[in-house]
C-alpha positions as CSV (number, residue, x, y, z in Angstrom):
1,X,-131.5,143.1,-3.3
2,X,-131.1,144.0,-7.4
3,X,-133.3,141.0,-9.3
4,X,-131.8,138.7,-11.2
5,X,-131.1,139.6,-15.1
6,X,-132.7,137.7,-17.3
7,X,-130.0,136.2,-19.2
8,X,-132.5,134.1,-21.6
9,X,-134.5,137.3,-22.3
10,X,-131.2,139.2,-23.3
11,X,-130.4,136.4,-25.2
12,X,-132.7,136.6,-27.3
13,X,-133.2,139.9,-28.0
14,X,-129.2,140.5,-28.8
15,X,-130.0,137.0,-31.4
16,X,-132.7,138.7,-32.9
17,X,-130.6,142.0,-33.3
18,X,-128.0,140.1,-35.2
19,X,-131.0,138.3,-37.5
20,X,-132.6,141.9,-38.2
21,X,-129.0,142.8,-38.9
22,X,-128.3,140.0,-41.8
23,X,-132.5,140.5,-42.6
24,X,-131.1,144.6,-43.1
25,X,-128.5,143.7,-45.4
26,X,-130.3,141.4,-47.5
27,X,-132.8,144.6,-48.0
28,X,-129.7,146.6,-48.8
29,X,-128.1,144.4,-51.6
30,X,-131.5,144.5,-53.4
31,X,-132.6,140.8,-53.4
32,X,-134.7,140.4,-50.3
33,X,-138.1,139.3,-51.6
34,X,-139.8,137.7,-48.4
35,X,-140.7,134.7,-50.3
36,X,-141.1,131.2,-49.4
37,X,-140.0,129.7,-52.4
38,X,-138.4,131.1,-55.9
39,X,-136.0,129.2,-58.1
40,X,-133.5,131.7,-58.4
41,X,-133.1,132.1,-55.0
42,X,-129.8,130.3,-53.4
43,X,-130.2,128.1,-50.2
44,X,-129.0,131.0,-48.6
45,X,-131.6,133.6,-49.8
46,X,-134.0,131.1,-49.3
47,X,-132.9,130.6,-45.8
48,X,-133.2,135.0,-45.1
49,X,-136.4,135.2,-46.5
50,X,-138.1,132.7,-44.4
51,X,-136.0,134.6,-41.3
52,X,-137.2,137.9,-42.4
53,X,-140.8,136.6,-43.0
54,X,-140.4,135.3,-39.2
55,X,-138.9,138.0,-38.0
56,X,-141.2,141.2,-39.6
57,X,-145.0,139.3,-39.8
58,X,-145.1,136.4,-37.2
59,X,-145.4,138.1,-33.8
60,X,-147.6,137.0,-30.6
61,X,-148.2,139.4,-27.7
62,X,-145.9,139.4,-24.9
63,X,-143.3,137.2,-26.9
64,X,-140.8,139.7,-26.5
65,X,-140.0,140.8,-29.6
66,X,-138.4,144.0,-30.5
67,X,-139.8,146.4,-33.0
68,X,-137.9,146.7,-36.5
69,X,-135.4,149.6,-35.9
70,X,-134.3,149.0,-32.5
C-alpha cells in the first residue's frame, strides 16, 4: 500500500512558493531592501521585507524549507 501524502508538508511548501514569488517581485520592481523598519516604506513593503527576511535568513534543519530558486 502507497503512504499517505503529506498534505501539511505540500502545503506548505506550495505557500512558501507563492511567498518567494511576491518576495521575487518585490526584488524585480527595485524596492526590496530586507529591512525591518524604514519610513518610506508602505505597510505593505514593510510587511515583504520582514517575509523576505524570514523566508531567505531564518532557516532551522529539517524545517522543510525549500532552497531560493525552486
Amino acid at each position: 500500500m502507497a503512504p499517505e501524502p503529506d498534505y501539511d508538508a505540500e502545503y506548505a511548501r506550495r505557500i512558501e512558493r507563492h511567498a518567494n514569488a511576491v518576495v521575487d517581485a518585490a526584488y524585480d520592481e527595485g524596492w526590496l531592501t530586507f529591512l525591518p523598519e524604514d519610513e518610506h516604506q508602505t505597510p505593505l513593503q514593510r510587511a515583504i521585507n520582514e517575509l523576505a527576511r524570514n523566508l531567505r535568513f531564518k532557516h532551522f534543519d529539517g524545517d522543510g524549507c525549500l532552497e531560493h530558486g525552486q
